[in-house]
N, C-alpha and C positions, 0 to 999 in steps of 0.2 A: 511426821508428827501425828498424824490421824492412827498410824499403826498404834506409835506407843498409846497413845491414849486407850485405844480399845485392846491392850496387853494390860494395860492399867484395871481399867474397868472389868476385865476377865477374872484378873488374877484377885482381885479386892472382893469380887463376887464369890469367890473357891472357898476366899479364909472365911467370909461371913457362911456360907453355907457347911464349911468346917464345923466352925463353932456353933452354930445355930440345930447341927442334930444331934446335939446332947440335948434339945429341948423344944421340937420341929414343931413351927407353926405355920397351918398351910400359906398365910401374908406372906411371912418371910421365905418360905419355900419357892412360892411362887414370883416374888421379887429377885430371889437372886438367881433361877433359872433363865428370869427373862433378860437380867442384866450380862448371865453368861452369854446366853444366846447375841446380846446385842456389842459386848466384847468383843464377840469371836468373829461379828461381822465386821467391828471397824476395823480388825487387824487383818483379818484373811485379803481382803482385796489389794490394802497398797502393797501389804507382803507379797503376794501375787506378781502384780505390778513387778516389782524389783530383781524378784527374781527373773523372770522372765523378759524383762528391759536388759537383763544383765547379759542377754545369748543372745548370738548375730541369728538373724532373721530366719535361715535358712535351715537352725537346729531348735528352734522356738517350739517345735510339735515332741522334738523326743523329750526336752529339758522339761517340759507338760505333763507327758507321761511318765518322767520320771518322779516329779513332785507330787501329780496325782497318787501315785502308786504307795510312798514317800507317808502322806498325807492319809491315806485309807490304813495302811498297815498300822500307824500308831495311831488313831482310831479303834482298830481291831483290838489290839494292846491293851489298849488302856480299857476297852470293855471288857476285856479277858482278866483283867488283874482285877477289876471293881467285881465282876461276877464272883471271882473267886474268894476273894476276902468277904463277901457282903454274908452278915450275919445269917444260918439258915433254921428255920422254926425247926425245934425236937419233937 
């Protein structure tokens, strides 16, 4: 339940920050960063949680590393793709 909420609260934070820089105001800038920030905490632990409840005991460290690894790479990504589209001064 806490997941979806903070998926909820994430993803409602994207659209308003969508819409909001055709016309950025540092409030709203800063509200919806902090709501992303606080989305991504409610969802990242019980997802955690689940996944990780979901390996018997003795493979809990690789199925870690896997998710970390998982978790950093579309990270990477998605800073790769915003760097690259992101408008550049002429």
């Amino acid at each position: 339940m806490l997941s979806t909420w903070g998926l909820g609260v994430h993803t409602l934070a994207l659209l308003v920050l969508t819409v909001a820089l055709n016309a950025p105001s540092d409030i709203v800038m800063i509200g919806c960063l902090a709501a992303i920030g606080a989305g991504a905490a409610l969802f990242t632990t019980p997802n955690n949680h689940a996944i990780l409840s979901s390996v018997a005991a003795d493979q809990r460290g690789i199925a870690n590393a896997v998710r970390s690894t998982v978790q950093n790479a579309s990270g990477l990504t998605g800073t790769a793709i915003v760097s690259r589209s992101w408008p550049r001064p002429q």
